[in-house]
C-alpha positions as CSV (number, residue, x, y, z in Angstrom):
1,X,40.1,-214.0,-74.8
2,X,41.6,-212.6,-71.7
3,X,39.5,-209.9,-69.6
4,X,40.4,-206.5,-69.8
5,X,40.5,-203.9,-66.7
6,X,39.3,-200.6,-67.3
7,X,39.4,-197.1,-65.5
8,X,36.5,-195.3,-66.8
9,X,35.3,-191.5,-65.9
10,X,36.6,-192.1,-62.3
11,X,34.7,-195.7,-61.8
12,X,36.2,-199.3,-62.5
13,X,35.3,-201.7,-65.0
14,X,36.6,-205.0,-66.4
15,X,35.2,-205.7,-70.0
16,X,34.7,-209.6,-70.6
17,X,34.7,-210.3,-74.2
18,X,33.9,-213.0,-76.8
19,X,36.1,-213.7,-79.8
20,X,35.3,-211.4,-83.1
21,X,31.9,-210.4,-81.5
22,X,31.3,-206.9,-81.4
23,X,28.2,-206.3,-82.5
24,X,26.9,-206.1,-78.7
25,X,27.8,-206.1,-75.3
26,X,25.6,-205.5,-71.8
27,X,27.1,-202.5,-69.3
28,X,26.6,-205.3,-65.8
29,X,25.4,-203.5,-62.2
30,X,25.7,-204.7,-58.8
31,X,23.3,-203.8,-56.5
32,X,24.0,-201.5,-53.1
33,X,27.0,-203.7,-51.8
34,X,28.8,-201.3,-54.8
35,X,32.1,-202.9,-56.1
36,X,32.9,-205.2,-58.4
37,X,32.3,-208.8,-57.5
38,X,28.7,-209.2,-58.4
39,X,29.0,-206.9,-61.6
40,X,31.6,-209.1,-62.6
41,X,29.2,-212.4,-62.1
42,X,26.8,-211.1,-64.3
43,X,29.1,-210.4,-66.9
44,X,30.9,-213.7,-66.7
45,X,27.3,-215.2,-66.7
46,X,27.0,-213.6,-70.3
47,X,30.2,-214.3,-71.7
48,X,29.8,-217.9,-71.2
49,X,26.2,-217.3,-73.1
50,X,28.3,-215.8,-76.2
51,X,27.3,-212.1,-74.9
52,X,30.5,-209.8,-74.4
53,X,29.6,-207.7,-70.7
54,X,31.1,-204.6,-69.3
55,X,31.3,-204.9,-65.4
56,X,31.0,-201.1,-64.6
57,X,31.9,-200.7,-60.5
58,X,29.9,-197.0,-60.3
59,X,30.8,-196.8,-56.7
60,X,33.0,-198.6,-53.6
61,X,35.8,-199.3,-55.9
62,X,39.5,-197.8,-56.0
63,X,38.9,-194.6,-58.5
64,X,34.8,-194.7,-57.6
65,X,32.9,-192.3,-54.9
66,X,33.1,-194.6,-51.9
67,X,29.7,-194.2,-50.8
68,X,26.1,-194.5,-52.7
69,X,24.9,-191.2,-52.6
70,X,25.0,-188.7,-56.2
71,X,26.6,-191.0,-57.9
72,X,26.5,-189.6,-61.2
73,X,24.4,-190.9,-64.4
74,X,27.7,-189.6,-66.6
75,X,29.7,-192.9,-65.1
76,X,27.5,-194.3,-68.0
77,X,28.0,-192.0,-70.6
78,X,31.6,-192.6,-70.2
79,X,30.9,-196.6,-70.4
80,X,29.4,-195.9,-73.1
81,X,31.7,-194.1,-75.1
82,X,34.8,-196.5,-74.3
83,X,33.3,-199.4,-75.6
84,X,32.1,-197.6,-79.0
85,X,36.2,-196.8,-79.0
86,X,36.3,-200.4,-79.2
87,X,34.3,-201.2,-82.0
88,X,31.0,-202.3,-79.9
89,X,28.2,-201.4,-82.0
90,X,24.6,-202.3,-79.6
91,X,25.2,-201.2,-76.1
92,X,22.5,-202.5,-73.2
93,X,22.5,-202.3,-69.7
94,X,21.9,-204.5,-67.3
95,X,21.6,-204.3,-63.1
96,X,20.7,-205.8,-60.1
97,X,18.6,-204.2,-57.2
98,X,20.2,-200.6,-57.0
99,X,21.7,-201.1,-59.6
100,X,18.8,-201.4,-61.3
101,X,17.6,-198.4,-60.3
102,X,20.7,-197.0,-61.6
103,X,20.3,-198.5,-64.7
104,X,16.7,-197.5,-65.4
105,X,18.2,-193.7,-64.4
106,X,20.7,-194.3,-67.2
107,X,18.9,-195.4,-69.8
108,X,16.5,-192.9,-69.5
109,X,19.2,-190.5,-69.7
110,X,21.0,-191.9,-72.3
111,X,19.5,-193.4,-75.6
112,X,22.4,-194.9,-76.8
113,X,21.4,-198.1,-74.3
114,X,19.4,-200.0,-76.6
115,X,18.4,-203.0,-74.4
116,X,17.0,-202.8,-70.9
117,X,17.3,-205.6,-68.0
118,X,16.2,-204.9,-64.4
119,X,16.5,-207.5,-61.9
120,X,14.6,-206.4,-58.1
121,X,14.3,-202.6,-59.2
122,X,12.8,-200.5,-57.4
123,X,10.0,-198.0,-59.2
124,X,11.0,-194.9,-57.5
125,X,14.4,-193.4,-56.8
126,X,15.4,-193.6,-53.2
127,X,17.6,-191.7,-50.3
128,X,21.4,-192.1,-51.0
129,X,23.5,-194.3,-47.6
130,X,26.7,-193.4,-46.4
131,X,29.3,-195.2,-44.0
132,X,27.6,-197.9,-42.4
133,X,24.9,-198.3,-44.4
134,X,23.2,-195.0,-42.6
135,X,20.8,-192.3,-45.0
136,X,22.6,-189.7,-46.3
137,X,20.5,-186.9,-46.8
138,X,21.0,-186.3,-50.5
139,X,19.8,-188.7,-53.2
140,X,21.8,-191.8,-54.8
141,X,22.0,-190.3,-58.4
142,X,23.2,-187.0,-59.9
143,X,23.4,-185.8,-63.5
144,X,24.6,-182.6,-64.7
145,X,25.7,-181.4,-61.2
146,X,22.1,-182.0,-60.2
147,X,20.7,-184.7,-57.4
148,X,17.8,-186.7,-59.0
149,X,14.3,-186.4,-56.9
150,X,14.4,-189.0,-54.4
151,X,12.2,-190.4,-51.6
152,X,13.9,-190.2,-47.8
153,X,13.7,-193.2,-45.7
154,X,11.2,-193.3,-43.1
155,X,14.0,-194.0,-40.1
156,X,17.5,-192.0,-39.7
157,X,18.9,-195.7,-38.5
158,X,18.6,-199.0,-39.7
159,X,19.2,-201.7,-36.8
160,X,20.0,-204.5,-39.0
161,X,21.5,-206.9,-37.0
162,X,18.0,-207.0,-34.7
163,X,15.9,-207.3,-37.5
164,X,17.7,-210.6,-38.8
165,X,17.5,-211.9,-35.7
166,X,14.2,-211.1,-35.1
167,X,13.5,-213.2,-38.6
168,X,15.7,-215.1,-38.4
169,X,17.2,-214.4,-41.8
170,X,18.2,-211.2,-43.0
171,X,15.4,-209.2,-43.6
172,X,15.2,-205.7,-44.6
173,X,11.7,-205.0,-45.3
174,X,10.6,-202.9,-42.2
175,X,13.0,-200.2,-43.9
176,X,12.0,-200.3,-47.3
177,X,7.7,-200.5,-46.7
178,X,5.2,-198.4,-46.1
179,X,7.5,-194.8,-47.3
180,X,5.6,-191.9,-47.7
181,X,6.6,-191.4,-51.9
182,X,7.4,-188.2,-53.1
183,X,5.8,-187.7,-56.7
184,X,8.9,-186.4,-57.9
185,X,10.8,-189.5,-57.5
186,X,8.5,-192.4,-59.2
187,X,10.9,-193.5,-62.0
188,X,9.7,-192.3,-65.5
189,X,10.6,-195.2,-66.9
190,X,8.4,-194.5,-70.2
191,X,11.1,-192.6,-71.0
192,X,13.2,-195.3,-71.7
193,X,13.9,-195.7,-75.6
194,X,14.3,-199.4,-75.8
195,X,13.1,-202.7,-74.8
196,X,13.0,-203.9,-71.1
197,X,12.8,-206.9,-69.2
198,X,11.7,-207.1,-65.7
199,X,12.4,-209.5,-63.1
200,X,11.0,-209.2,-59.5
201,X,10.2,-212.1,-56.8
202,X,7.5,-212.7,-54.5
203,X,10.5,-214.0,-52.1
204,X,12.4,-210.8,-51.7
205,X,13.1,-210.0,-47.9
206,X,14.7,-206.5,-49.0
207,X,12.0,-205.0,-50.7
208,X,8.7,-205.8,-52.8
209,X,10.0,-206.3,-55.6
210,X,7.2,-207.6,-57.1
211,X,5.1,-204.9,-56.4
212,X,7.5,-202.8,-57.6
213,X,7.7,-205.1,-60.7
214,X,3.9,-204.8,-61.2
215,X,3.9,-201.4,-60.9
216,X,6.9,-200.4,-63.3
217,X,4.6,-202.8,-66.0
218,X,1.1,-200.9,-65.5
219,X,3.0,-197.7,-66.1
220,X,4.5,-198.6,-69.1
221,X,1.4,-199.7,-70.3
222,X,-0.8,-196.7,-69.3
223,X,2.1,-194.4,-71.4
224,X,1.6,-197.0,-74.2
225,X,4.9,-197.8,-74.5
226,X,6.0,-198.7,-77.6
227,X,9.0,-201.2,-77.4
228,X,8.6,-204.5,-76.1
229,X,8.5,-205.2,-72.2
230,X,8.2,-208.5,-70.5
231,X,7.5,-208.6,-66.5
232,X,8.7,-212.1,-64.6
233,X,8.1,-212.4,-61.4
234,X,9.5,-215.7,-59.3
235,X,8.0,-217.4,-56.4
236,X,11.5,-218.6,-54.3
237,X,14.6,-217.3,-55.6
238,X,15.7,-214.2,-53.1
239,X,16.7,-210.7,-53.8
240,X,19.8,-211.7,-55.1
241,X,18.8,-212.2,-58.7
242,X,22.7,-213.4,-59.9
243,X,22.5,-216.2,-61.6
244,X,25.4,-218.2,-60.5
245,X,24.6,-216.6,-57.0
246,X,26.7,-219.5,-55.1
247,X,25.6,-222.1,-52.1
248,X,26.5,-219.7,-49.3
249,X,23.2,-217.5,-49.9
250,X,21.3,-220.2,-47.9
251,X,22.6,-219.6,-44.7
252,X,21.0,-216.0,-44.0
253,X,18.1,-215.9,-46.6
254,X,15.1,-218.9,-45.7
255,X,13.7,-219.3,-49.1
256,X,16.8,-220.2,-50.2
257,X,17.5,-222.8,-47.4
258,X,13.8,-224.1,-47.9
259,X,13.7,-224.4,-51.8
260,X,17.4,-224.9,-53.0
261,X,16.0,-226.9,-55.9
262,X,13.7,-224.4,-56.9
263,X,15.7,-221.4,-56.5
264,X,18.2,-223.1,-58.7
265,X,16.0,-223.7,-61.2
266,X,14.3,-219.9,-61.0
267,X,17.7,-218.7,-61.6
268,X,18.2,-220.9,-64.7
269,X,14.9,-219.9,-66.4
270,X,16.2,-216.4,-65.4
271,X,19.6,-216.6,-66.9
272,X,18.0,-218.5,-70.2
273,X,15.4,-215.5,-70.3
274,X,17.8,-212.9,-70.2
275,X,20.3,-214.8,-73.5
276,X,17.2,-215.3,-75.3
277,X,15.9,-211.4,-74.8
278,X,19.3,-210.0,-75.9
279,X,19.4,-211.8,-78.8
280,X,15.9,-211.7,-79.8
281,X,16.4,-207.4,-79.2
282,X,18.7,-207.5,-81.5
283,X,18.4,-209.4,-84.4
């Protein structure tokens, strides 16, 4: 079936389906490089698994806010809606770094989203970046007309370009470390009415993702959550949790260069795990 471009509540969105399947289909999320091209790798990741995707570009596309900062949770509520128009009857949700943090955000919001996947998330909501990547003040997210609690970075500039050559690599972590958390912005992610699935990596160079992994897992257990929830946390594959991610990642991330083999094979158990957990969710 041929792909089908969509303009949805002032966002862009390319559905990728799967011949007389409607019974499902996973809303995809890039991660702060906003745009379509990774959203669209995840959903072409799921429609070759059988699983009909809807690459939603929230921001940095043609009819999206240009920058991430209140980008609002409603882009999903839209989403939403279009593809029951279509006939789709399960809707999940699935994203990638930010975008998983705009996914959990979403889902809290919006119960329709019966299937959770976060890939690198983060477990609080963060300080929103404008033109060239600098903090903007305000937070990412916005619902109702309302900016979502968030926690400021700890630096008004991020020298990026010294810090991957001071490692070599690019590495990010000096920015995203050792914040001062305000309360208000740890993700209540208990509020989430449906099953998630987790994926961090102890290999992340743009934030501890596997901290934050760990510590989105001990909350949902300490609210006894009561859908399933599954935490998997990888030993070499980088931040960039797509799973047809491409060769070119192992020229600025070193665990990539160092364990191409491994990283390859973290990223098929993660693709496999993710098939497997839709379908199981929804028997």
């Amino acid at each position: 079936m041929c792909n089908i471009r969509a303009k949805v509540c002032n966002a862009d969105a390319v559905l990728f389906p799967v011949s007389d399947r409607k019974d499902k289909v996973v809303i995809t999320l890039s991660g702060s490089e906003g745009g379509l091209e990774h959203a669209e790798k995840l959903a072409r990741y799921l429609q070759s698994s059988n699983i009909p995707a809807f690459a939603l570009g929230y921001f940095g596309t043609k009819h999206s806010v240009r920058y991430l900062s209140r980008v609002r949770l409603e882009i999903v509520d839209e989403a939403i809606k279009w593809l029951k128009a279509q006939g789709y009857e399960k809707i999940g949700i699935e994203g990638v770094s930010k975008g998983a943090e705009y996914a959990a955000a979403a889902a809290i919001q919006f119960p329709e989203l019966s299937m959770v996947i976060l890939k690198t998330p983060s477990w609080f909501y963060s300080e929103g970046m404008t033109a060239r990547k600098k903090p903007s003040g305000t937070s990412c997210w916005s619902c109702q007309g309302q900016e979502l609690p968030f926690t400021p970075y700890k630096t008004r500039h991020f020298p990026i370009v010294r810090e991957i050559l001071r490692h070599g690599e690019f590495n990010i972590l000096e920015f995203n470390t050792g914040k001062a958390i305000n309360p208000d912005s740890v993700i209540p992610i208990e509020k989430i009415r449906a099953p998630i699935l987790l994926f961090s990596t102890k290999a992340d160079t743009v934030w501890p993702s596997a901290e934050s992994g760990q510590k989105i897992a001990e909350r949902l257990e300490e609210h006894d959550f009561p859908y399933p929830y599954q935490h998997i946390c990888f030993e070499h594959m980088s931040h960039m949790m797509l799973e047809n991610c491409g060769a070119a990642i192992r020229w600025f991330i070193k665990s990539e260069k160092q364990f191409p083999v491994e990283c390859a094979k973290e990223r098929n158990i993660m693709g496999k795990e993710c098939v497997r957990w839709i379908e199981q969710m929804w028997k």
